[in-house]
C-alpha positions in Angstrom: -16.7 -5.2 -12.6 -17.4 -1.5 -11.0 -17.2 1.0 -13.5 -14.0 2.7 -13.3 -14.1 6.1 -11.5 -13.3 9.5 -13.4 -10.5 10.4 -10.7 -7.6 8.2 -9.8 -4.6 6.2 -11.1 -5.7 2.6 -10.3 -6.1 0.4 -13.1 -9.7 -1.2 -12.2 -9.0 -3.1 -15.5 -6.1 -5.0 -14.1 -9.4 -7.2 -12.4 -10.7 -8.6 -16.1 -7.4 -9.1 -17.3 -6.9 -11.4 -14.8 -9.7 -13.9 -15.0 -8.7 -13.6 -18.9 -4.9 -14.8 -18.1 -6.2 -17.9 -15.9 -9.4 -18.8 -17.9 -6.8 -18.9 -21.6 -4.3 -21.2 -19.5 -6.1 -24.1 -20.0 -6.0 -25.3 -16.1 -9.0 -26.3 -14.8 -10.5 -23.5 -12.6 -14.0 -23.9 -10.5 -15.2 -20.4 -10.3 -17.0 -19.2 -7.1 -18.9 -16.0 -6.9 -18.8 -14.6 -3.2 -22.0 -12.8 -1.4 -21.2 -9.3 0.0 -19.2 -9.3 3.0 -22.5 -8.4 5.7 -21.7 -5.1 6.8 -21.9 -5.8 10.2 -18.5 -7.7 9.6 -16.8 -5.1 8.6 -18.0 -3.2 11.3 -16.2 -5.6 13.6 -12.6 -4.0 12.4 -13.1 -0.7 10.8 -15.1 2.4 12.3 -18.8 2.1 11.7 -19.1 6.5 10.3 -16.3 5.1 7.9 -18.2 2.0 6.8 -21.0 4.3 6.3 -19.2 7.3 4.9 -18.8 4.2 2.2 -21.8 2.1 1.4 -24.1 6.0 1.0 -20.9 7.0 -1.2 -19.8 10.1 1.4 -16.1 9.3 1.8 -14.6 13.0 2.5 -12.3 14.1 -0.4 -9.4 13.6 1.8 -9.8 10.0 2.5 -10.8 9.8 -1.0 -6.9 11.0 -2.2 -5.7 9.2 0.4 -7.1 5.8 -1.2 -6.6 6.9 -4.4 -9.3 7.1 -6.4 -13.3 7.9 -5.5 -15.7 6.0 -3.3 -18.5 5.5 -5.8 -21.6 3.6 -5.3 -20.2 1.1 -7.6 -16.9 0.6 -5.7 -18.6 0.5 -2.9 -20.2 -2.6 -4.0 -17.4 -3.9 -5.0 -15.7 -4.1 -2.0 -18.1 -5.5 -0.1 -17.8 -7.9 -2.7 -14.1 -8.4 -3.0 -14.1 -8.9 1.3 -16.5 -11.1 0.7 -14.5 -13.0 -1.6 -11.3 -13.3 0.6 -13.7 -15.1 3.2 -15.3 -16.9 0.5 -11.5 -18.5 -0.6 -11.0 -19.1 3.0 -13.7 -21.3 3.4 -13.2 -22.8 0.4 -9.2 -23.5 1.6 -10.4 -25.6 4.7 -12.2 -27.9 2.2 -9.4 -28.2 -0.7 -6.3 -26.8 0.6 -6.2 -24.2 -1.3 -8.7 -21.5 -2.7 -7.6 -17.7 -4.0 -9.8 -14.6 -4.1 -8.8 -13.1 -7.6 -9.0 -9.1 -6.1 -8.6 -7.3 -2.8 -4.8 -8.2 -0.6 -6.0 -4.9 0.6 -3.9 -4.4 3.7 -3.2 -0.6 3.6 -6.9 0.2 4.7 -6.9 1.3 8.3 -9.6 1.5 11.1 -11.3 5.0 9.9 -9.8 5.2 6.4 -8.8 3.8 3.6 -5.2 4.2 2.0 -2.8 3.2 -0.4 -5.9 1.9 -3.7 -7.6 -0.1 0.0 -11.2 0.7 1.1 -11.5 -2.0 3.4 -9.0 -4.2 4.7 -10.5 -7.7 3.7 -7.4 -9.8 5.3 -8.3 -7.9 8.9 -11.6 -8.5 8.3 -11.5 -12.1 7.7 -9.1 -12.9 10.4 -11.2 -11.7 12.8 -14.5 -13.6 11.5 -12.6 -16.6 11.4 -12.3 -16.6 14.6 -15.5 -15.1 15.7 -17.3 -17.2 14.2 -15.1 -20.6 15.7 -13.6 -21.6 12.0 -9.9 -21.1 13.7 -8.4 -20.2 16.4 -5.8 -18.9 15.4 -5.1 -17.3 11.9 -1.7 -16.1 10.4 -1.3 -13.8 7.9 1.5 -14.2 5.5 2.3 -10.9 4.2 4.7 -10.8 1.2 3.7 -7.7 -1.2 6.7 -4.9 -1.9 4.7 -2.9 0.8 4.4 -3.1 4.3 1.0 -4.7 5.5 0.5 -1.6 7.5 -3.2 -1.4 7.8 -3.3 -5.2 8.7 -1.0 -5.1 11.0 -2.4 -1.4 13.3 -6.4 -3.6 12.9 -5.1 -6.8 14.5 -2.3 -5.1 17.1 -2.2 -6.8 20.5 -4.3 -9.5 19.1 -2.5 -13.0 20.3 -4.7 -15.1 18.4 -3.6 -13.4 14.8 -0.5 -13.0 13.7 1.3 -10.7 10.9 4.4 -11.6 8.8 5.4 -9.0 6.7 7.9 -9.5 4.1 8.7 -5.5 2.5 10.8 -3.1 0.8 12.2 -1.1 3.5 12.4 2.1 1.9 8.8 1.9 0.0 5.6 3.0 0.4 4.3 3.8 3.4 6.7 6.2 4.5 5.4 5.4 8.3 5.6 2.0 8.8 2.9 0.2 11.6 4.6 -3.1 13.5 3.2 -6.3 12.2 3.8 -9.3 14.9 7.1 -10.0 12.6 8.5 -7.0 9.9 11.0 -8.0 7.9 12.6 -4.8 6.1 14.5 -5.9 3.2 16.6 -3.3 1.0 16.6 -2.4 -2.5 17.3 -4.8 -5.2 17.1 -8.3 -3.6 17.1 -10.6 -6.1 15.4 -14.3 -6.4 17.8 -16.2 -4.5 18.5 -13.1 -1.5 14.7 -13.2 -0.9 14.0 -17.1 -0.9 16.9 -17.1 2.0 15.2 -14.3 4.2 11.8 -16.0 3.6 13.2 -19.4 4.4 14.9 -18.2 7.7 11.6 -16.8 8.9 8.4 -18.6 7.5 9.3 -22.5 8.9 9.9 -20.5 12.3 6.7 -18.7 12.2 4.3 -21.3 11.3 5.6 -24.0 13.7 5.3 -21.4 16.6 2.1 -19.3 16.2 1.0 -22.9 15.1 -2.4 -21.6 13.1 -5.1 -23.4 12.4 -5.5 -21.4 9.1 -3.1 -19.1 6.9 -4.0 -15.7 4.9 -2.1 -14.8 1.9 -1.4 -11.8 0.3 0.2 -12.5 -2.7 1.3 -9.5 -4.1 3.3 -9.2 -7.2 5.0 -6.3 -7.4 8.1 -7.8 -5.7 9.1 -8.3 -9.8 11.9 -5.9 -10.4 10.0 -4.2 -13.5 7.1 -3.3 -11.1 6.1 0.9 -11.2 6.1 0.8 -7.7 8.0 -1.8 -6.5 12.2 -1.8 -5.3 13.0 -5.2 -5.1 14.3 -7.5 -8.0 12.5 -11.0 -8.3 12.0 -12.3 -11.3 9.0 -14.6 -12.8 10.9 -17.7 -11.9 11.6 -16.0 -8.6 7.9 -15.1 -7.6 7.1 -19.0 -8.6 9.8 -20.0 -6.4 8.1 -17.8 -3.7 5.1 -18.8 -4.3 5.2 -22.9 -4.3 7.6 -22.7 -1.4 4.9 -20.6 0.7 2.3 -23.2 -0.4 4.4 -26.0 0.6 5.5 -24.8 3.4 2.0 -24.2 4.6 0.2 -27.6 3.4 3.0 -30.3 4.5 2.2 -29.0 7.8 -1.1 -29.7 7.0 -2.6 -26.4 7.1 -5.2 -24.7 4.7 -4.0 -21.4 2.8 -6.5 -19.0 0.8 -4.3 -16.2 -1.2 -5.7 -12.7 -2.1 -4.7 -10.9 -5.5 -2.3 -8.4 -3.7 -0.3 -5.5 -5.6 1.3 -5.6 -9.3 1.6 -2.1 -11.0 2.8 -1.6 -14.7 2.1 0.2 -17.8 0.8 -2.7 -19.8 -2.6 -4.4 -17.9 -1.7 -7.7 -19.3 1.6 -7.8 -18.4 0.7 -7.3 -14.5 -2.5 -9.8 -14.9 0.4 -12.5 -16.2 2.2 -12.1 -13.2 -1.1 -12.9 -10.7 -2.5 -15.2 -12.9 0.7 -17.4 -13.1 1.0 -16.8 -9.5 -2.1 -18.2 -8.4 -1.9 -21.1 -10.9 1.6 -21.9 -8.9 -0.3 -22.1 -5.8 -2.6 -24.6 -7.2 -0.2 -26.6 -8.8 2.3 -26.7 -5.6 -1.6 -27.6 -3.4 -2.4 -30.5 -5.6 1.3 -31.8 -4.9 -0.1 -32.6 -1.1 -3.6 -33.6 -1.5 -5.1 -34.7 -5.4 -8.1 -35.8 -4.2 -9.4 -32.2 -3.3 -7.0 -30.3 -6.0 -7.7 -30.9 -9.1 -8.8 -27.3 -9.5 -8.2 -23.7 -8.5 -10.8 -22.4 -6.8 -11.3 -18.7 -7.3 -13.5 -16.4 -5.7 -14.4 -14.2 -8.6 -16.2 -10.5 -8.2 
């Protein structure tokens, strides 16, 4: 865990919480700590002055309010770190199924910036070393936080070996939207059952034509109608719903999934660390449905 930094709104304590929620719910979890993600990696996807501007700590002050909070030696660690971990669950996927990094989702960071609490964009970054390094050939990136994946989708644009599905509130955050290889606006207040339709007319469709070899998750929480920053109106049962029918989807097809943490914003830390907990735990449980030989844990990348 970084430090917190003195500037900012994020709650870096939302992290801890977490691993609290899924380590108390008794389900067996085999805990995986990722290396840094080699900067040269990240240099494939973002600008190389930005990746430095972060690992020597000299983000200008307006990229700095732009992500939210300050890029501190610490947090620049840490995401290195957290990218690290989404590649880690990734690998981790082809051999069980199913693996989750317990951070980063961060798909608002853009090529010479961050934005939106994202440094660097470790779904991006992943995709792309995926492929570079012959582990797929093609990767889709499934796409469900409240926000637009708008960072994800500008780093991979006019790429036809990745592909973005982004499920949002149209009226939310940010303001100017970037074109993922599939958007699908949705308006305020869908509920459980309007939002399992939408993703059930567009998911099946998706997966059978890009026909990946490997799917990225971003499984962001704050879809729940009590999220801060959130518009839409799922419920527990309705993110579970989401959830197991996104895994299931993806592994009767045979496919490996790795999720990242994603977005969940709220006044009580606990409350929010619930939500991704539960939400990874229903990934696990809907995995070991297709293959119990190689589920009988979540596999975490832990930072």
């Amino acid at each position: 865990m970084a430090p917190a930094p003195t500037r900012g709104t994020f709650r870096f304590d939302n992290y801890m919480a977490v691993m609290v929620a899924l380590r108390e719910s008794g389900y067996p979890i085999t805990e995986h700590a990722p290396p840094p993600m080699p900067r040269r990696w990240l240099e494939g996807v973002h600008c190389p002055d930005y990746v430095e501007a972060v690992f020597t700590a000299s983000v200008p002050r307006e990229k700095e309010r732009r992500i939210g909070f300050p890029v501190t030696p610490h947090i620049a660690q840490r995401v290195a770190h957290t990218n690290g971990g989404t590649w880690l669950a990734a690998q981790l996927a082809m051999r069980h199924g199913y693996a989750a990094n317990s951070a980063a989702g961060s798909h608002h960071a853009l090529y010479d910036t961050g934005a939106g609490y994202c440094v660097f964009n470790d779904l991006a970054v992943c995709a792309n070393r995926l492929i570079a390094e012959d582990d797929a050939r093609r990767v889709l990136i499934v796409d469900l936080d409240v926000h637009q994946g708008d960072g994800t989708a500008s780093l991979t644009a006019g790429r036809d070996d990745i592909f973005t599905l982004s499920l949002h509130a149209e009226k939310n955050f940010p303001v100017r939207k970037a074109r993922s290889s599939l958007d699908v606006p949705l308006p305020d207040g869908v509920d459980d059952d309007g939002y399992l339709e939408t993703l059930d007319r567009h998911l099946p469709g998706v997966v059978d034509e890009f026909s990946p070899d490997l799917v990225l998750f971003q499984a962001g929480v704050d879809v729940h109608g009590k999220d801060r920053l959130g518009r839409l109106a799922l419920t527990d049962a309705g993110i579970a719903r989401r959830d197991a029918y996104v895994i299931g989807a993806i592994r009767e097809r045979g496919l490996p999934v790795a999720s990242a943490l994603g977005g969940g914003y709220g006044e009580d830390p606990r409350e929010v660390a619930d939500r991704h907990a539960f939400s990874m735990l229903t990934c696990a449980r809907t995995n070991a449905e297709f293959d119990r030989s190689a589920s009988d844990s979540l596999h975490l990348a832990i930072e």
